[in-house]
C-alpha positions as CSV (number, residue, x, y, z in Angstrom):
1,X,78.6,92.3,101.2
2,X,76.2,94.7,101.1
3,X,78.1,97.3,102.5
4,X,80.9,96.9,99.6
5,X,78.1,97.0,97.2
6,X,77.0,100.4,98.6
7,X,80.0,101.6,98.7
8,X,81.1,101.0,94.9
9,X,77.0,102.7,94.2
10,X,77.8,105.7,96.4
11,X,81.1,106.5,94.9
12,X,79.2,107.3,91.5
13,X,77.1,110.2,93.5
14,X,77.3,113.2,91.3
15,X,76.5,115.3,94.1
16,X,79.7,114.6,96.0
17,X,82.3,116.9,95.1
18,X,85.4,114.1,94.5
19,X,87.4,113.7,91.4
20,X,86.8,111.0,89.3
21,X,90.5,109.5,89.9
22,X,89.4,109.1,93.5
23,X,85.6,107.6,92.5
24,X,87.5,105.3,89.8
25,X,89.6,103.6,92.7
26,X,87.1,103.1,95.4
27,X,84.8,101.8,93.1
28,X,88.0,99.1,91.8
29,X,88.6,98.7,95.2
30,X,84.7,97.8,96.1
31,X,84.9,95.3,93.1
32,X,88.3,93.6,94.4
33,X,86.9,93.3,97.6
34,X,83.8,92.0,96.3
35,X,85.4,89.1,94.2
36,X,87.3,88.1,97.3
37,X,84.1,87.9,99.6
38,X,81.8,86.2,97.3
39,X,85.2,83.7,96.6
40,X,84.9,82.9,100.0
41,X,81.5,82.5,100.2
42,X,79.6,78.9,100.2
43,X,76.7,78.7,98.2
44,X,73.8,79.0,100.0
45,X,75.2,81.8,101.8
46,X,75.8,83.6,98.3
47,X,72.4,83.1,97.5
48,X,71.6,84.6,100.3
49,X,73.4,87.5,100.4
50,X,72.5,88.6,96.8
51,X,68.4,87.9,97.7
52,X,69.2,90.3,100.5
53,X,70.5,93.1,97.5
54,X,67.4,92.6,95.3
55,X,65.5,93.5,98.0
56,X,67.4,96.6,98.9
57,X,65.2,99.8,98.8
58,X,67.6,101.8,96.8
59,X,67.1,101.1,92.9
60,X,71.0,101.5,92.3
61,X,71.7,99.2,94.6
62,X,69.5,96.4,92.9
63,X,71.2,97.9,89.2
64,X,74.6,97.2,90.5
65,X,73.4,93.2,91.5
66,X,71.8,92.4,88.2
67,X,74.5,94.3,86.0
68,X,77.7,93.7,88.0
């Protein structure tokens, strides 16, 4: 999960030089993959997996749990 979370935040890097077409998929692509994980997912092991995000270094990274 949290690879597919860093993913969709990396893909928004201004500093890569990638169009926006390409940026727009991946990041629909993260989210897809995303809804079909945490579908998957039992409960507790949700829980756990977004606890794991909040406490993820990177600021974006906790954004992108919180907002969606």
């Amino acid at each position: 999960m949290e690879e597919v979370v860093l993913c969709g935040v990396y893909a928004r890097d201004k500093t890569r030089d990638v169009s926006s077409d390409i940026t727009k998929e991946v990041r629909d692509f993260a989210n897809t993959i995303l809804k079909t994980i945490t579908g998957w997912m039992s409960a507790s092991t949700y829980l756990t997996g977004i606890t794991r995000l909040l406490d993820h270094s990177d600021s974006h990274v906790k954004r992108k749990v919180l907002v969606g």
